[in-house]
C-alpha positions as CSV (number, residue, x, y, z in Angstrom):
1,X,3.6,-1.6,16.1
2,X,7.0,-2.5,15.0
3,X,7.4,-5.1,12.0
4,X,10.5,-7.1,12.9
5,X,9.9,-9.4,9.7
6,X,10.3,-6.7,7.2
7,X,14.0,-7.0,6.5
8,X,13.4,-10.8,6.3
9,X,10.5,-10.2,3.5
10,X,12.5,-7.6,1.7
11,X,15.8,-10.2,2.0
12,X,13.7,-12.2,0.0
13,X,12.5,-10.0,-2.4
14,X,15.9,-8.3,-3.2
15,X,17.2,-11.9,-3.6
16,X,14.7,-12.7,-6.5
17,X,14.5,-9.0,-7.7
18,X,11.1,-7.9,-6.6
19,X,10.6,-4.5,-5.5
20,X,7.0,-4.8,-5.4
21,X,5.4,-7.4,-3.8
22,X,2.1,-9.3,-4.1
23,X,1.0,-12.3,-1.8
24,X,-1.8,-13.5,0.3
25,X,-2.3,-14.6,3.9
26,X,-4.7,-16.0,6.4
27,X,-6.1,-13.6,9.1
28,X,-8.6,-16.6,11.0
29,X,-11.6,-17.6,8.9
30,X,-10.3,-14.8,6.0
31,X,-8.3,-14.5,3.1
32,X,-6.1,-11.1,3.0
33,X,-4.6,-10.5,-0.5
34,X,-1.3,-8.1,-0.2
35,X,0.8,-5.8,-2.0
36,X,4.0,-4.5,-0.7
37,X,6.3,-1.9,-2.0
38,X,9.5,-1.8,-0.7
39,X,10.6,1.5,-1.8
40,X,7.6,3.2,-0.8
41,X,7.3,1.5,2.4
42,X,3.8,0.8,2.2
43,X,0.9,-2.0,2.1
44,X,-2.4,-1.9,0.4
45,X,-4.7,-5.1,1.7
46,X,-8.0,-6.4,0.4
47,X,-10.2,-8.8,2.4
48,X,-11.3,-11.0,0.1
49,X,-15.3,-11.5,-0.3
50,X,-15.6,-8.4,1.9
51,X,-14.8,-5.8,-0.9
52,X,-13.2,-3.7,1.9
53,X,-9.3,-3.2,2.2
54,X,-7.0,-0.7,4.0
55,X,-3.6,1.1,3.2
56,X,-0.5,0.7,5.8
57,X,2.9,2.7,6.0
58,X,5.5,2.4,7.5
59,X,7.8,4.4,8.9
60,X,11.5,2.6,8.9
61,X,9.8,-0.7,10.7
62,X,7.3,1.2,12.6
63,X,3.2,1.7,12.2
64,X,0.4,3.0,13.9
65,X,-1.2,0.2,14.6
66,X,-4.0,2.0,15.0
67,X,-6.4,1.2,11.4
68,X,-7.7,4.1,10.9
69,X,-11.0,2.1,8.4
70,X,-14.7,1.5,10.0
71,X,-15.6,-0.7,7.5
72,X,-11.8,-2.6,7.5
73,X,-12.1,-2.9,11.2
74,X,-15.4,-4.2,11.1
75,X,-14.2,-7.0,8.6
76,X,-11.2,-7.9,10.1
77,X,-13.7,-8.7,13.2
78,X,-15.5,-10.5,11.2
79,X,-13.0,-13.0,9.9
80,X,-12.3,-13.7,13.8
81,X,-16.0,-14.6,13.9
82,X,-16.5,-14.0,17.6
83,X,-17.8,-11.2,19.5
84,X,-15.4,-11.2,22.3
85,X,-12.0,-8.9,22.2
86,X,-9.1,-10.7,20.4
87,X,-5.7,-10.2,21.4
88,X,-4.3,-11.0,18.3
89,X,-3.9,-8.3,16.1
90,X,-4.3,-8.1,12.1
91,X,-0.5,-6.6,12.2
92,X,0.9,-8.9,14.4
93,X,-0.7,-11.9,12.3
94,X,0.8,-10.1,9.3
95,X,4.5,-10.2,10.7
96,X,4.5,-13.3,11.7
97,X,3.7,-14.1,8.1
98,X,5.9,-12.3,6.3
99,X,9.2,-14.9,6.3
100,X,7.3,-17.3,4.9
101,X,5.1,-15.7,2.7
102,X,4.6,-17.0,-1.2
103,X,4.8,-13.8,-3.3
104,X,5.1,-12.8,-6.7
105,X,6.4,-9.4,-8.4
106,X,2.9,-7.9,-8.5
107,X,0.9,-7.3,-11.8
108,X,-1.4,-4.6,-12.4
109,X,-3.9,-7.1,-12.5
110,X,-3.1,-7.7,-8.9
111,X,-2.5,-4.0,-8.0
112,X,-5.8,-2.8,-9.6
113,X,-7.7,-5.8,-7.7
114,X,-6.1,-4.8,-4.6
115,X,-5.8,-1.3,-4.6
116,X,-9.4,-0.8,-5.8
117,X,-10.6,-2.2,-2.6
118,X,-7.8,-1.0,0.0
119,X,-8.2,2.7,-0.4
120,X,-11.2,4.6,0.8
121,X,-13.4,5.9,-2.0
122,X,-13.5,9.3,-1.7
123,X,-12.7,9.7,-5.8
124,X,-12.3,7.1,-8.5
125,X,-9.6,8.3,-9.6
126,X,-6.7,5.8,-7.5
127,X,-3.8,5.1,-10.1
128,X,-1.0,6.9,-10.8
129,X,-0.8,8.4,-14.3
130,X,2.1,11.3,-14.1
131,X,3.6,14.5,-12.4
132,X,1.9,18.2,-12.5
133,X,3.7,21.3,-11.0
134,X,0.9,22.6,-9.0
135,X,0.6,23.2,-5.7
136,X,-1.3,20.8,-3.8
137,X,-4.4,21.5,-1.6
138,X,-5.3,19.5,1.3
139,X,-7.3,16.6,-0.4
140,X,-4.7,16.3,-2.5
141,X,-2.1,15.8,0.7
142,X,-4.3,12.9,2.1
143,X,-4.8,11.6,-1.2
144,X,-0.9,11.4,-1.8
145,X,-0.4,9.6,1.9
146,X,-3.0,7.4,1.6
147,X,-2.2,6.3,-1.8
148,X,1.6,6.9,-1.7
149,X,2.7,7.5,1.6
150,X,4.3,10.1,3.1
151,X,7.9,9.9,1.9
152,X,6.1,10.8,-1.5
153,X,4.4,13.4,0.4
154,X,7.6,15.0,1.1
155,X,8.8,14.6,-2.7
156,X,5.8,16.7,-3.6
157,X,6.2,19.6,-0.9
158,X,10.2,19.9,-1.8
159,X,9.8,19.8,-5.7
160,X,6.6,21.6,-6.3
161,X,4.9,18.9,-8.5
162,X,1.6,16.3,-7.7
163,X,0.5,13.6,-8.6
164,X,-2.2,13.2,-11.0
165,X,-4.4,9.8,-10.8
166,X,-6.2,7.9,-13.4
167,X,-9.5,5.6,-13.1
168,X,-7.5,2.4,-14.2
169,X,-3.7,1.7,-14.2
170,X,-1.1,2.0,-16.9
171,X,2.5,-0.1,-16.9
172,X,4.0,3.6,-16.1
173,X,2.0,2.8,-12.8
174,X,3.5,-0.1,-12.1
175,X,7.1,1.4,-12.9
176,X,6.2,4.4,-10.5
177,X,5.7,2.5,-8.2
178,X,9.6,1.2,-7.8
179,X,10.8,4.0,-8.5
180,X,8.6,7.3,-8.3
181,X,12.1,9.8,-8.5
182,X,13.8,7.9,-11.6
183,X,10.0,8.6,-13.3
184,X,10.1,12.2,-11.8
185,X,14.0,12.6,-13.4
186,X,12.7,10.9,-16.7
187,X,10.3,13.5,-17.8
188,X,12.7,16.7,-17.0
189,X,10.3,17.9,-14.8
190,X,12.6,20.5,-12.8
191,X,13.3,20.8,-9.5
């Protein structure tokens, strides 16, 4: 799936100085909150009243479009509220969206009501609290991409450091999240 609206959406943002963005949209009979962050390249999406959500990166403008969430699928079908096949996809709904959507520089308000729903709930721990030199086993790795995504992945595997989650956000969490390299600079952790 590619997302030709992205560079329109993060036109936008860059123009009123939002590097992560929240807004909502309407996927049929559903409401679908959103947070986007530019720098990570990544969505994290919470169907509202369904207390399900799913996680989404990207890859310059390109995603599986494969959703890779039982529970998300099954809700996303349900806001379509019919049993036969729909050709019109959650993403492609989504991009058409995007150059018109209302958004906001997200709040951790927003973030925790999102991202408590859009990632699966393997641990509690979901929010970003700081940096650990360790290495990281393979929970960890689909922890990181899940929550992250992969470019932060990648940081981790060439510096030798992880990240370590807390149960509830922190404003550090919000500022990682623009910037997870200035924050990994800041507190002389070595490369």
């Amino acid at each position: 799936m590619r997302f030709t609206n992205i560079p329109v959406l993060e036109n936008r943002m860059d123009n009123e100085g939002v590097s992560v963005a929240f807004f909502s949209i309407i996927y049929a009979n559903c409401t679908v909150e959103c947070v986007y962050s530019k720098d990570l390249r990544k969505f994290l999406f919470a169907i509202v009243d369904a207390n399900v959500g799913f996680t989404c990166s990207l890859e310059g403008l390109y995603t599986n479009a494969f959703i890779n969430h039982r529970e998300a699928v099954q809700a996303l079908a349900d806001c379509r509220n019919h049993g036969g096949w729909d050709p019109k996809h959650f993403y492609e709904v989504l991009n058409e969206n995007l150059p018109n959507v209302n958004f906001q520089q997200v709040t951790g308000g927003q973030y925790q009501g999102v991202s408590s729903v859009a990632v699966s709930n393997f641990e509690d721990r979901i929010y970003f609290n700081h940096w650990r030199t360790s290495a990281m086993s393979e929970r960890q790795e689909k922890k990181t991409i899940e929550l992250m995504g992969y470019e932060v992945l990648e940081f981790c595997q060439e510096t030798g450091v992880i990240p370590i989650y807390y149960p509830y956000p922190t404003e550090r969490t919000m500022d990682v999240m623009n910037n997870f390299r200035l924050d990994y600079q800041q507190h002389n952790i070595n490369e």
